[in-house]
VMD Tcl script that draws the C-alpha trace (Angstrom):
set ca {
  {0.00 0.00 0.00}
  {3.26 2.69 1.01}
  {4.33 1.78 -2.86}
  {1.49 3.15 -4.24}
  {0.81 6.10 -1.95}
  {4.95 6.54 -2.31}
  {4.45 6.91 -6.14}
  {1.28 8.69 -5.98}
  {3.10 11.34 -3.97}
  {5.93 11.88 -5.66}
  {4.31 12.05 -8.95}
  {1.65 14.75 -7.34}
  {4.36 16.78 -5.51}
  {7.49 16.36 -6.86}
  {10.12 14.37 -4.57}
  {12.67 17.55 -4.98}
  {10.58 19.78 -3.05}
  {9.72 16.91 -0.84}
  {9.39 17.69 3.14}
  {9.04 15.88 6.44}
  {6.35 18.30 7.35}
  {4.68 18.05 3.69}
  {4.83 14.51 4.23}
  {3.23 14.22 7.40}
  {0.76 16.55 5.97}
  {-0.23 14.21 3.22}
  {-0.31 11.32 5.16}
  {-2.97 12.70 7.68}
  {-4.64 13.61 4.45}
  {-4.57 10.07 3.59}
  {-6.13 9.15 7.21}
  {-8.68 11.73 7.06}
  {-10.03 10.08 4.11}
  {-9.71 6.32 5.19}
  {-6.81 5.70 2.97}
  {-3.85 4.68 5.57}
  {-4.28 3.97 9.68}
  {-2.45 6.52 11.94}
  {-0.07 3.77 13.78}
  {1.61 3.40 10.41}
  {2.39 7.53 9.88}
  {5.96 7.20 10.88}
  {6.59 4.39 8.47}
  {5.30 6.30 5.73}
  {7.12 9.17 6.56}
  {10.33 7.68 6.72}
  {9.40 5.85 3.46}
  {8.72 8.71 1.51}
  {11.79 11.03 2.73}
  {14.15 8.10 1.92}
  {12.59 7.69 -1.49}
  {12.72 11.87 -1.98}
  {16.25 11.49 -1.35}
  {16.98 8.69 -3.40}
  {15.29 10.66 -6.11}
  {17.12 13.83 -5.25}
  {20.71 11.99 -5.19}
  {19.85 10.64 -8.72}
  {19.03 13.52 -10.26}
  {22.14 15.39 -9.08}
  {24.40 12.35 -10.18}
  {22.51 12.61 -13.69}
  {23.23 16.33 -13.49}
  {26.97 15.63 -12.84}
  {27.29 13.63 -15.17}
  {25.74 15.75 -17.85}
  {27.74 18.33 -16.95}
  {30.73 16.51 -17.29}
  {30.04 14.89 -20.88}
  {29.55 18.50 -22.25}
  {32.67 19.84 -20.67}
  {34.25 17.30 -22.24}
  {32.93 17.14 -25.52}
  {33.27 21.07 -25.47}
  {36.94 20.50 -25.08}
  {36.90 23.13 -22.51}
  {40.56 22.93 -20.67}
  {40.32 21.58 -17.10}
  {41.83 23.22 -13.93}
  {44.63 20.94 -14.20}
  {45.14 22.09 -17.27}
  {45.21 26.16 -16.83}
  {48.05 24.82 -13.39}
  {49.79 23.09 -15.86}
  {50.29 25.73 -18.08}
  {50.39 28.70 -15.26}
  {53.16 26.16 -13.73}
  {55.05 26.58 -17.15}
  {54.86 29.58 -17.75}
  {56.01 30.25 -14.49}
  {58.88 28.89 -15.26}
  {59.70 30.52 -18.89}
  {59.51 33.86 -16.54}
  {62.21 32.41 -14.22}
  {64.74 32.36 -16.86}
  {64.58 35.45 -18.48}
}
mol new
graphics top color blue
foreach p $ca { graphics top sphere $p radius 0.5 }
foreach p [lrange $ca 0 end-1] q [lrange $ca 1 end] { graphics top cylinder $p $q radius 0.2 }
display resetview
């Protein structure tokens, strides 16, 4: 039953802007309307933060990832690149 009230939440709310308080909030929601029993509220809630920040650790490793396979396809030099080059440079100047 948590599976399907999980997914139903997240789909409705969004699990990045996920809270504990909105979750609470939903799940007395759910008891109001006969949909979940009240001794099981701190289950849910655990439930559906852990699956907000599964989703939210996802997303940001999809980001990074992104990220990182334009950088590199943009050929864009690399901060071990610009020390490399600062570090040569550096030392051209030294022997003049």
């Amino acid at each position: 039953m948590f599976e399907t009230l999980d997914k139903m939440m997240l789909a409705g709310l969004g699990a990045l802007s996920m809270t504990r308080e909105r979750a609470e909030k939903l799940f007395d929601e759910y008891v109001s309307r006969g949909q979940a029993e009240k001794e099981s509220r701190s289950g849910f809630v655990k439930e559906v933060m852990d699956s907000a920040d599964r989703t939210r650790s996802e997303l940001e490793k999809m980001i990074s990832d992104q990220v990182q396979e334009t950088v590199t396809t943009l050929h864009l030099a690399s901060q071990d690149d610009i020390d490399r080059i600062e570090k040569k440079l550096d030392q051209l100047l030294a022997k003049e």
